[in-house]
C-alpha positions in Angstrom: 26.2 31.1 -15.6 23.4 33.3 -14.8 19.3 32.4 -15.4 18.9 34.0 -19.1 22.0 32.0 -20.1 24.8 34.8 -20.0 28.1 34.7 -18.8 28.8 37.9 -17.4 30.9 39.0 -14.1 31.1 42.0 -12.6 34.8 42.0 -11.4 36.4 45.0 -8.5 39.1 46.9 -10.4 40.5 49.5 -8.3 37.1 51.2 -7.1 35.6 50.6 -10.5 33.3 47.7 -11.1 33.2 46.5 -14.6 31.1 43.7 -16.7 32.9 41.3 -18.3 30.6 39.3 -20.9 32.9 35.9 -21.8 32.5 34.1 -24.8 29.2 31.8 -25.0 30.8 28.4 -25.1 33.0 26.6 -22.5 34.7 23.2 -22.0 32.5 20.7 -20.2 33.5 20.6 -16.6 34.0 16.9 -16.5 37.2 17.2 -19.3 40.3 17.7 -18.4 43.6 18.2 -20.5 47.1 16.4 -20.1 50.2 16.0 -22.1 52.5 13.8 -23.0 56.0 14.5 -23.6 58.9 11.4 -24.7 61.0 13.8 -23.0 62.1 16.7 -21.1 60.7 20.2 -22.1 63.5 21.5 -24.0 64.7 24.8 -21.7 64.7 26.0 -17.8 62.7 22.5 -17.1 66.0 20.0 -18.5 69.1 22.0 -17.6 69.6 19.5 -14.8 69.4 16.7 -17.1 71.5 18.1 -19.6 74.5 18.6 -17.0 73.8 15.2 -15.7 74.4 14.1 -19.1 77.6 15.3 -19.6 81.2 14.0 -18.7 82.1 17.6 -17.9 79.4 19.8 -16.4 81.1 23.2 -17.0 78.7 25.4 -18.4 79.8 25.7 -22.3 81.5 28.9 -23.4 79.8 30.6 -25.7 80.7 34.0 -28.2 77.9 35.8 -28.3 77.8 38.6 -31.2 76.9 41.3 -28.9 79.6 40.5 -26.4 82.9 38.9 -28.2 85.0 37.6 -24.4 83.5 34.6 -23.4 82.2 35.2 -20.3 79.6 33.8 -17.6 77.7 37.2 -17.3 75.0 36.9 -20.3 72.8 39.7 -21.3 69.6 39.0 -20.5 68.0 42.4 -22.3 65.2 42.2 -25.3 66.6 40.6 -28.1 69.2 38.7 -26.8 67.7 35.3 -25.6 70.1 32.6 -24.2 71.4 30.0 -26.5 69.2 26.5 -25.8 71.3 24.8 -23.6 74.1 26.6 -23.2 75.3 28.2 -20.2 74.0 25.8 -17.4 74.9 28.1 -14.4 71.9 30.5 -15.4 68.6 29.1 -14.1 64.8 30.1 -14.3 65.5 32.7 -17.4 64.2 32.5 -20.5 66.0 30.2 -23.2 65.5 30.2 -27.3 65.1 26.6 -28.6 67.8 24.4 -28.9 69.9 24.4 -32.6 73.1 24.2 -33.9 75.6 26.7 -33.2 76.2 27.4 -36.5 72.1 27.9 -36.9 71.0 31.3 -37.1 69.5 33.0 -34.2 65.9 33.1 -33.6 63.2 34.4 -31.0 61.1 30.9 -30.5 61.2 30.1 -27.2 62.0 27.1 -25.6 59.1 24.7 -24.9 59.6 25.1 -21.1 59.0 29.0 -21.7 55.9 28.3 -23.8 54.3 25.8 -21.1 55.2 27.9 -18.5 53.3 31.0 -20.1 50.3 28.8 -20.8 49.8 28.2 -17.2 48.4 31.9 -17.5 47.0 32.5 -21.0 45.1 28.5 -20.9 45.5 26.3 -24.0 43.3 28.9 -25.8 44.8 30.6 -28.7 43.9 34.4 -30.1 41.2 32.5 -32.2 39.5 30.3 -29.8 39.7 32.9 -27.1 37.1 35.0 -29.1 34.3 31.5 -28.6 35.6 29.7 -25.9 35.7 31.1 -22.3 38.5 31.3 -20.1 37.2 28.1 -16.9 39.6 26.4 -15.2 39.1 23.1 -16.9 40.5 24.9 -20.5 43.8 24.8 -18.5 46.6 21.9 -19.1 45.6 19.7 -15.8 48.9 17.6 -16.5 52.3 17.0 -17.9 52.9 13.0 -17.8 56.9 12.1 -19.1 59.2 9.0 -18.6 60.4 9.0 -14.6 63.7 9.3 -15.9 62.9 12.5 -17.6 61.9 14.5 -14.8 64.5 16.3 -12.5 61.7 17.9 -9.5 64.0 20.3 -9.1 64.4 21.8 -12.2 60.5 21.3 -12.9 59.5 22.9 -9.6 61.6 26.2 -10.9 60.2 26.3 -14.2 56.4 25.6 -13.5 55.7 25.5 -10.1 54.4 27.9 -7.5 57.5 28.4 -5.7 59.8 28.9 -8.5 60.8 31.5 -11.1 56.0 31.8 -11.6 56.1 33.0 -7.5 54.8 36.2 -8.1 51.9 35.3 -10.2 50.9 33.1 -7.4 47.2 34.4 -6.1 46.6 37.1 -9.2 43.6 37.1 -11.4 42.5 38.9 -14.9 40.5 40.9 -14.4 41.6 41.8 -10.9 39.4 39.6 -8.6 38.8 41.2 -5.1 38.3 37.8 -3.7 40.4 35.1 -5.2 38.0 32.2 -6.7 39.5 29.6 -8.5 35.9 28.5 -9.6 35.5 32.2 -11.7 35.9 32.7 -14.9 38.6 34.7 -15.9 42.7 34.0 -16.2 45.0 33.2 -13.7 48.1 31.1 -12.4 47.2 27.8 -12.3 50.3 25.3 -12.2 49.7 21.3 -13.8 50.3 18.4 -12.0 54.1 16.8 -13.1 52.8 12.7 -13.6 54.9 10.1 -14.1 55.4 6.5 -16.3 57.7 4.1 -15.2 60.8 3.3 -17.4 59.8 -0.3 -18.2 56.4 0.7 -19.2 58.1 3.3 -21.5 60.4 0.7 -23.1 57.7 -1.6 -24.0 55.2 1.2 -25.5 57.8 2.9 -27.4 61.3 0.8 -28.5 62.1 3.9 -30.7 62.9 5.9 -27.6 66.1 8.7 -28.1 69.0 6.6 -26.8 70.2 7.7 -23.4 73.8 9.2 -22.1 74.5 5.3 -21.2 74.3 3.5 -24.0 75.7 -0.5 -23.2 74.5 -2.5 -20.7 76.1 -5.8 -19.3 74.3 -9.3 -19.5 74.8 -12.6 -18.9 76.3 -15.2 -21.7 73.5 -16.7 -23.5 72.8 -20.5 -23.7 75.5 -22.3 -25.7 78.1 -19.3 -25.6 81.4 -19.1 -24.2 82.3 -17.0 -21.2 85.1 -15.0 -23.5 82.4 -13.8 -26.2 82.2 -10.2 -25.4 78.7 -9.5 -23.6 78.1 -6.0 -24.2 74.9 -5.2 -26.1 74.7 -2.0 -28.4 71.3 -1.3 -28.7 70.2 0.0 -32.3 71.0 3.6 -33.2 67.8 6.0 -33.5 67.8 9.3 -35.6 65.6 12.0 -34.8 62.7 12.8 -37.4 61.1 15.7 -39.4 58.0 13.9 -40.0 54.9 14.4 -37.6 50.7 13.5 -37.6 47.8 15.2 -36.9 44.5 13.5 -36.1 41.6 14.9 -34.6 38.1 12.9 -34.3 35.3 13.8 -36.6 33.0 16.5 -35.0 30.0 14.8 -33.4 27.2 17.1 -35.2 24.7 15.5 -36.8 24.6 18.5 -40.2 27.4 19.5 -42.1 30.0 22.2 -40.2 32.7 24.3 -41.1 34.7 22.9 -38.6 35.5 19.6 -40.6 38.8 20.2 -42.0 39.1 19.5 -46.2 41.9 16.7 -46.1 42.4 16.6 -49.8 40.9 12.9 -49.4 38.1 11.2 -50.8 37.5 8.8 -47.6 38.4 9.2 -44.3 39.9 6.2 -42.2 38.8 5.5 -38.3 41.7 5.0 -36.2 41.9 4.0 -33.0 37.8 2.7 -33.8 37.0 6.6 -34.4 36.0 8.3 -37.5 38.6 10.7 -38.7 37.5 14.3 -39.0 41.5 15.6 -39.8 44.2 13.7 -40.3 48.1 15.0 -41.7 51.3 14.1 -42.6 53.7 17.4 -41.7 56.8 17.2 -42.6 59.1 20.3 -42.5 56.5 22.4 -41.8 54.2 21.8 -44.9 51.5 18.7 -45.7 53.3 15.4 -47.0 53.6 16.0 -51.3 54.5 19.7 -51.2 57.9 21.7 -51.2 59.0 23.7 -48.6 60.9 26.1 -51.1 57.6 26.7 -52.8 54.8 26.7 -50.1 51.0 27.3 -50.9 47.9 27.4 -49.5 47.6 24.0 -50.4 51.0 22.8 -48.3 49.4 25.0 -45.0 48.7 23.1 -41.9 45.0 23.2 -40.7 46.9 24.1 -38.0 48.7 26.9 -38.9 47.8 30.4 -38.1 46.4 31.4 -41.5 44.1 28.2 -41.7 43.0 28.8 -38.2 42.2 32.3 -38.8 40.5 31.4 -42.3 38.0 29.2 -39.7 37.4 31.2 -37.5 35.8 33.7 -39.9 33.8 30.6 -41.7 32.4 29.7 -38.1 31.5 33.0 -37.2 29.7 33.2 -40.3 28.1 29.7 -40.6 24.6 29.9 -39.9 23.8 26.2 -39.0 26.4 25.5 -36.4 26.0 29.1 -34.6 22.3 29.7 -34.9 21.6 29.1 -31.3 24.3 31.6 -29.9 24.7 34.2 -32.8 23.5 36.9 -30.7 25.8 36.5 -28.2 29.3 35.8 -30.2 27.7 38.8 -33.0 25.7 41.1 -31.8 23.4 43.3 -33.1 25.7 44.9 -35.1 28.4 41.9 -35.8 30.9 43.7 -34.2 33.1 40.1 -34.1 32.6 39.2 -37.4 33.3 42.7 -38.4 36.9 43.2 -36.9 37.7 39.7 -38.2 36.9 40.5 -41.8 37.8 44.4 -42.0 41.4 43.2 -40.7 44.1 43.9 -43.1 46.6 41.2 -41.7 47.1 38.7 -39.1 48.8 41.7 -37.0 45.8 44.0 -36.9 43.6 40.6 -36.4 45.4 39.8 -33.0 44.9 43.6 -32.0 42.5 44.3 -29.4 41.3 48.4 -29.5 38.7 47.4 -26.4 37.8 48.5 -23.5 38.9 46.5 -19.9 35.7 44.9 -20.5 36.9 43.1 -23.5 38.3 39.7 -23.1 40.5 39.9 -25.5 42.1 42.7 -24.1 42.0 40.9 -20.5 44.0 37.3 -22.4 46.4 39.8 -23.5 47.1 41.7 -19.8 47.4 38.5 -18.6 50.2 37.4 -20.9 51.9 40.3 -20.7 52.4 40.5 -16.9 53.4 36.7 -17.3 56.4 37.8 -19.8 57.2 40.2 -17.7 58.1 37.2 -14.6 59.5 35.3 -17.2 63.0 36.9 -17.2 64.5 37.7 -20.7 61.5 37.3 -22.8 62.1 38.7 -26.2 59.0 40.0 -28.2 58.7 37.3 -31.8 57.6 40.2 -34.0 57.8 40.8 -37.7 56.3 38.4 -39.0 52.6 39.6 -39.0 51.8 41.8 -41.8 49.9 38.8 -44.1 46.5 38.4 -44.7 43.9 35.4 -46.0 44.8 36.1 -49.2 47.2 33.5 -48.4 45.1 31.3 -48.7 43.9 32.1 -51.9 45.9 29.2 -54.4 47.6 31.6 -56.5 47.5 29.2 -59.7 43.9 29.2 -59.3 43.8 33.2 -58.8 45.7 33.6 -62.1 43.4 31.2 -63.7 40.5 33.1 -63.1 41.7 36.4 -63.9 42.2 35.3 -67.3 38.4 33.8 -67.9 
């Protein structure tokens, strides 16, 4: 950070140098970000634990729509993403979340896709981008599973430097003459694979998904005869729809527009911190609403209208930005203006700047990452809302009639 406080870098692209002004905040350099997963990343990262988990470990035949002879020899163009886990013989290429075979076909990715892209693009998303900038500390450090769930092999080809990321190996955005892994800016940089022993794993967590080997031989107990049979069936587990949220509260000592309205009149402290968020999603929506019928109400605070919706409310609170409003606004609130003249979440995630724009460098950066990752298909269509969304429309009509 330079003397008067700014963050800019003047980058070599080509012959042409360029300043690059990042957004004011950044993550303090002493945090660092890890994850935890019960298992393997669905996708490239597991196929060698899904064919270990088989009796047969033929790659499944599949019928695909757009070729009807089952066949090894997949298309891998736009628009035709590999089913989950099928076809085992095709490694380091892009996979679709695992479903049913009778499900319909989507475009989400798989979760080893989606890690392996964030290894470029950071943990920030399009909103946090525009406040938070890109150091290397706002990258994942860590992925910390069972050591039963990680196969190094198919880990190394999914995430690591010498698998199906190679060629990212080294770049920068914007295009750094001399490689710094201390600048700001994106780039490749690959987490750390951490393990937890299985014994520690079956103490924390007795809910665990049942392996392929389900009975295990034991001794007779005290008092029982040799002929009892002395296989144990551990208890069956079903997987769940249900899932939390809980953030801590925000550590500012005046109201902010980053405290989340739970719906609640008191907020509980768990783990001995007080709550600033805490949810109950299940099926997509907040516990107590329908699916069939969602609202604003039912949204997620983290779902991409919500997050949107406060983005604008920060950029236009006045006690939690005073300090830095010049930078993030401007003069002329250029920011805050392309946030609220957007017409729907598509035109809000497009950047018309220059290469000085970060923005504009976040997206460069992702799309040469999509581009390594083989058979990535564009998740379009589903962009043309706005935050009238959020707008309860029981309240709306309400109102029009007073």
């Amino acid at each position: 950070m330079f003397p008067d406080g700014s963050r800019e870098w003047i980058p070599m692209t080509g012959i042409v140098a360029v300043k690059v002004k990042w957004p004011p905040f950044e993550i303090q350099p002493d945090v660092k970000f890890y994850m935890y997963c019960t298992c393997a990343p669905c996708g490239d990262a597991s196929m060698e634990l899904c064919m270990a988990a088989q009796e047969d470990a033929t790659p499944w035949e599949v019928t695909r729509h757009t070729d009807p002879s089952p066949t090894d020899q997949v298309d891998l163009q736009e628009g035709n993403l590999l089913d989950g886990r099928a076809h085992f013989s095709l490694l380091g290429v892009v996979r679709r979340k695992p479903a049913r075979m009778d499900a319909e076909s989507t475009r989400s990715k798989s979760c080893s896709d989606k890690l392996a892209l964030r290894q470029v693009s950071s943990l920030l998303s399009c909103e946090t981008s525009r406040l938070v900038a890109p150091t290397e500390n706002v990258y994942l450090a860590g992925l910390v599973l069972p050591e039963d769930e990680i196969s190094r092999v198919g880990f190394e080809r999914s995430f690591g430097e010498n698998g199906r990321m190679r060629d990212l190996v080294g770049r920068s955005w914007p295009m750094n003459k001399e490689y710094d892994e201390s600048v700001t800016g994106y780039r490749f940089r690959p987490f750390e694979i951490l393990s937890v022993p299985a014994e520690e794993v079956e103490a924390l967590w007795p809910f665990a998904k049942p392996k392929a080997v389900q009975n295990r031989s034991v001794l007779p107990r005290e008092g029982q005869s040799d002929s009892t049979d002395s296989t144990v069936v551990p208890k069956k587990s079903k997987p769940g729809n249900v899932s939390s949220i809980w953030t801590a509260a925000s550590s500012l000592p005046h109201p902010c527009v980053m405290t989340m309205d739970t719906g609640s009149k008191t907020l509980p402290n768990l783990g001995r911190s007080k709550t600033g968020l805490y949810e109950t999603i299940i099926n997509g929506v907040k516990q107590g609403n329908r699916l069939a019928t969602p609202t604003a109400r039912g949204a997620s605070s983290l779902s991409r209208a919500k997050l949107w919706g406060l983005l604008r409310n920060i950029l236009r609170s006045k006690e939690c930005l005073r300090e830095f409003e010049s930078q993030i606004l401007g003069e002329d609130n250029d920011l805050l203006r392309s946030i609220k003249d957007a017409t729907s979440y598509e035109d809000f995630k497009r950047t018309e700047g220059d290469v000085t724009d970060p923005l504009r460098i976040r997206q460069e950066a992702m799309r040469d990452a999509k581009k390594v990752l083989k058979g990535w298909a564009p998740n379009t269509g589903d962009e043309g809302w706005n935050l009238d969304v959020l707008v309860d429309s029981k309240k709306r009509k309400s109102e029009g009639i007073q």
